[in-house]
N, C-alpha and C positions, 0 to 999 in steps of 0.2 A: 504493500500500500504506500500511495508517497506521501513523502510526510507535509505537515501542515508549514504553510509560511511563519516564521517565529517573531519576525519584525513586517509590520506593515505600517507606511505613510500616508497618512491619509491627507488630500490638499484639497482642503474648503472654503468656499468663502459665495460672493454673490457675484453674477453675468457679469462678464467684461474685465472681473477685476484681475484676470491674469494667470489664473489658473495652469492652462495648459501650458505655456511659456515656463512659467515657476514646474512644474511634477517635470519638463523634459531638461529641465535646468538638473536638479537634483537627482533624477534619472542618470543623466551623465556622468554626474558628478559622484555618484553611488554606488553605480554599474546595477540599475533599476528596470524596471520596466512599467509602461502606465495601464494601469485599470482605467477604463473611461468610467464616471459614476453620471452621467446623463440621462435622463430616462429618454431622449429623443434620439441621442445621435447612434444610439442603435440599431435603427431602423436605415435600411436601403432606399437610398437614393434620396432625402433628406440630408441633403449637404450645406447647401451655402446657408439655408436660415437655423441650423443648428451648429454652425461657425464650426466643421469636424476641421479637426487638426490637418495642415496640409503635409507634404512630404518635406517643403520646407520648414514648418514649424517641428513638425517629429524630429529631423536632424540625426535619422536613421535608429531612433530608439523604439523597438517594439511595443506598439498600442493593442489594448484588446479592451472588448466590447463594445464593439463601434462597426455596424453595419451588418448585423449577425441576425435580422429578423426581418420581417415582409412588412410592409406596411400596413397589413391586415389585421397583424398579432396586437392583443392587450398585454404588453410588457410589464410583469408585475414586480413589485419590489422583493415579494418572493422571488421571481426569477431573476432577479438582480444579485440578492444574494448567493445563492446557486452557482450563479455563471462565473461571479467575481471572486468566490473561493476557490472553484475548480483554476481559473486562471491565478490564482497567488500557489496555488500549488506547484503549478507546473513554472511556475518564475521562482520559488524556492528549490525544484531540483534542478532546474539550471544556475544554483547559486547564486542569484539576484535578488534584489530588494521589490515587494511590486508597491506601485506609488497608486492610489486610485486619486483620482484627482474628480471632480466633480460640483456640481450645484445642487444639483435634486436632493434636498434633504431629508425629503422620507426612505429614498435610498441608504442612505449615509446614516441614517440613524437603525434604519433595518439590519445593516453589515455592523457597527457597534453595538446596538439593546437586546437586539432580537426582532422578532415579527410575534405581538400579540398573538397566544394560542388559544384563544377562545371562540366563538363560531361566528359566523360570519351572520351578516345583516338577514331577518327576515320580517319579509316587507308587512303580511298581515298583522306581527306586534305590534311595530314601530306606526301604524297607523292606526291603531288600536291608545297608542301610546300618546299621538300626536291628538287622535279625537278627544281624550280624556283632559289632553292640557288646554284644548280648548274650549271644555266644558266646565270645567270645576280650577282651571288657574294651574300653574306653574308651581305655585306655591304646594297644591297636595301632590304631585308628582316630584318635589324635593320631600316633603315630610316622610312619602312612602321609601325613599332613597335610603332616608335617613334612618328609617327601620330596617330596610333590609340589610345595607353595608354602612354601618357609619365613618369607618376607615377610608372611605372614598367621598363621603357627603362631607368630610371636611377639610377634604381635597381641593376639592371645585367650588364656586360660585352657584349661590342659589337662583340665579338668573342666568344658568346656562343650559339652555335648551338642548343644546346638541350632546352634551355628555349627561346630561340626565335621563334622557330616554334613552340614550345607547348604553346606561348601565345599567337601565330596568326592564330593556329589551334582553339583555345577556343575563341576566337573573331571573327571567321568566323560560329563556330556552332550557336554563343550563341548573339553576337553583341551586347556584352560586352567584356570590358578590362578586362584581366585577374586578375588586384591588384583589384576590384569590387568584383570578386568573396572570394578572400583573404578576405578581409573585413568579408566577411559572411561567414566566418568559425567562429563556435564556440569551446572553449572549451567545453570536456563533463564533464572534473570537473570544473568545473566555480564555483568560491563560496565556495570550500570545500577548509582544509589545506591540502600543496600536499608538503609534506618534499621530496625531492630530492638530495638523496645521494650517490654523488662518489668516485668511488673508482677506486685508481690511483698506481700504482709504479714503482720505476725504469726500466726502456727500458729494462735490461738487468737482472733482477730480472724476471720479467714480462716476458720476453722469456726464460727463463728456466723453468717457469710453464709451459708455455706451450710445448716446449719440453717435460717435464716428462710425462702432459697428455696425449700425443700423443701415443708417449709409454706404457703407461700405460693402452689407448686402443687398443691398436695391441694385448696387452700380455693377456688383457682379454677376447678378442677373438671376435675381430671387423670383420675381416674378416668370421669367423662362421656363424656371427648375418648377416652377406650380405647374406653370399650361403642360408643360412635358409630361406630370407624373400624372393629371388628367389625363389626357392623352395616351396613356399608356392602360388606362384602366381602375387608375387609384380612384376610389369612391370619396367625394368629398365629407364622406362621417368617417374616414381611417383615422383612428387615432392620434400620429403625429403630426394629422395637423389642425388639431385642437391647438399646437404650440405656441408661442409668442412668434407671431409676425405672419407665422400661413394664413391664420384664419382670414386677417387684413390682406392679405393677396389674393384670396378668394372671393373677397367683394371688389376690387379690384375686375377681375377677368370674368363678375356675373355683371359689370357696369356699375354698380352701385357707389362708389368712391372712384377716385385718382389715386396716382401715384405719389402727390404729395400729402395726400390724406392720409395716405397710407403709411406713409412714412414717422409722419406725426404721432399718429396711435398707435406705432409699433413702440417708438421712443418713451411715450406715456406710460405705456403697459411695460416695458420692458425696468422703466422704473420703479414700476411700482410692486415689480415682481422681485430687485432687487433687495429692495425696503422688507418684504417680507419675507426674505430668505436671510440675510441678515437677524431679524429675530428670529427666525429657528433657530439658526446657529450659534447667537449668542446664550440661546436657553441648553445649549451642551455642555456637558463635563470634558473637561479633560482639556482645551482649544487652547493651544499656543496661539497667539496673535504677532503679526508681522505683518509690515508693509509687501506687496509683490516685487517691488525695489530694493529690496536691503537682501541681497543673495547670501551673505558672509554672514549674518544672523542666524538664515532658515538653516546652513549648510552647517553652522555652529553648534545649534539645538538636537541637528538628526544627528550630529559627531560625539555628542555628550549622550545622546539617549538610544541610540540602538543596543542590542542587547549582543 
C-alpha cells in the first residue's frame, strides 16, 4: 500500500490574490508538486474564466486536479477529497512535497475537518420544518433545539434559520443531536503535518487584481471559450458554469447584456466572492498569514515546519 503524504502545504487565500504563482514558487523551491483545490478548474474545457495555470505559469512543475471531469459531473467536495489524497500519495512516493493550493473553501476545509457524517438533506422534513416556522415562529423551533441538543443550541444564534432546521431535520432522520454527529467527523489528514498558508493583501491592492483579471479574461476571449463549449453540446445548466463570470457570458450571447456589462458584474461578483472567502478563511485554525510578495517568509515558515 503506499504510504500517506506526511507533510502537506496547503496555499489559501481569496481570487487573484496569487495563489498559483506562490504553491509553483515553493513547489520549486521544495521539489513539490501542486494539488489544484478549485472546485471549477476541474472541469474540461473551462479555461480562461477559471484563470487554469498556463504552461508558463506551471514553469514545468507537475499540477493535478485540473481538467479530470466532463462538464456534466457534480464535482463534490467528497470527491475532492478522494482525488487530492490519492494525488499527495503518489507525490509522496515520488518523494515530493504536494502543495494544494486553492480558493474553494469548503474544499479546503473538507481535506483538513472532514466531510460531516451525518445524512444528507431530506426535502419532506425540512418542509415540514420550514411550515412549522412559519406557523408558530422561529422562536418554538429554537426552544424544541434547545430540548433536543442543547450543546448545539448554544452554539448558534436563535435567529438562524438555516442551522436550526438543519439540526432538527438531522435529529428527526437520525435521533441524534446534531453536535453527536460533529463529534464523529474525522479528519482525513489526522496525524500528518498540514502547513496552512495565507495569503492576504490590501482591500484595495487585492481588487485591482482582480479587476485586471477580469479583463484580462474578456480580452482573451472568455466569451469565444462560452459560444465554443455551447457549441459543442455543453447545456447551459452544467455546472461550471454557474461560476463567476460564465453565467454573465451567457447573457451576453442570449443578447441580454454587453460586453461591458458584462465585465462590470463579473468584477462586482468577483469581489464580493472575494470578501467572502476571506471570512471563511479567517474563521480556520491553524493559517499562517503572508503577503503573496514576501517569498523569503513563506519559504522561511515551510523550512522551520516541515517534518
Amino acid at each position: 500500500m503506499e504510504p500517506e503524504a506526511r507533510d502537506i502545504v496547503i496555499v489559501l487565500g481569496p481570487t487573484a490574490v496569487g495563489k498559483s504563482r506562490v504553491a509553483v514558487d515553493l513547489a520549486l523551491r521544495f521539489g513539490g508538486e501542486v494539488i489544484s483545490g478549485d472546485s471549477i478548474q476541474v472541469y474540461r474545457g473551462f479555461d480562461i474564466g477559471t484563470d487554469k495555470p498556463t504552461p508558463e505559469v506551471k514553469r514545468g512543475v507537475p499540477h493535478h486536479l485540473i481538467d479530470i471531469v466532463g462538464p456534466e459531473v457534480q464535482f463534490t467536495a467528497a470527491d475532492f477529497v478522494r482525488e487530492a489524497l490519492a494525488a499527495a500519495r503518489g507525490i509522496a512516493v515520488r518523494g515530493r512535497l504536494p502543495l494544494v493550493a486553492g480558493g474553494t473553501g469548503l474544499y479546503i476545509k473538507a481535506l483538513v475537518d472532514g466531510l460531516f457524517p451525518g445524512p444528507g438533506r431530506d426535502s419532506a422534513v425540512r418542509a415540514a420544518l420550514e411550515a412549522e416556522a412559519r406557523e408558530k415562529g422561529l422562536d418554538a423551533l429554537f426552544r424544541r433545539l434547545e430540548a433536543a441538543d442543547p450543546e448545539y443550541a448554544r452554539k448558534i444564534r436563535s435567529r438562524d434559520r438555516v442551522r436550526i432546521i438543519r439540526a432538527l431535520e438531522v435529529h428527526a432522520a437520525t435521533g441524534r443531536p446534531i453536535s453527536e454527529h460533529f463529534r464523529a467527523t474525522e479528519s482525513p489528514v489526522r496525524g500528518r503535518n498540514v502547513l496552512r498558508l495565507g495569503l492576504r493583501l490590501e482591500r484595495e491592492a487585492l481588487y485591482r487584481r482582480i479587476d485586471d483579471r477580469v479583463e484580462r479574461m474578456f480580452d482573451r476571449g472568455l466569451v469565444e471559450e462560452v459560444r465554443g463549449l455551447l457549441e459543442r453540446g455543453v447545456p447551459e445548466e452544467a455546472p461550471p458554469f454557474r461560476a463567476l463570470g460564465y453565467s454573465h457570458v451567457l447573457s451576453i450571447l442570449r443578447g441580454e447584456i454587453g460586453r461591458e456589462e458584462a465585465m462590470a458584474l463579473t468584477k462586482t461578483d468577483t469581489r464580493h466572492y472575494a470578501k467572502r472567502q476571506m471570512t471563511w478563511f479567517r474563521k480556520m485554525d491553524g493559517v499562517a498569514w503572508f503577503s503573496p510578495d514576501d517569498g523569503s517568509a513563506l519559504e522561511e515558515y515551510i523550512q522551520n515546519h516541515l517534518q
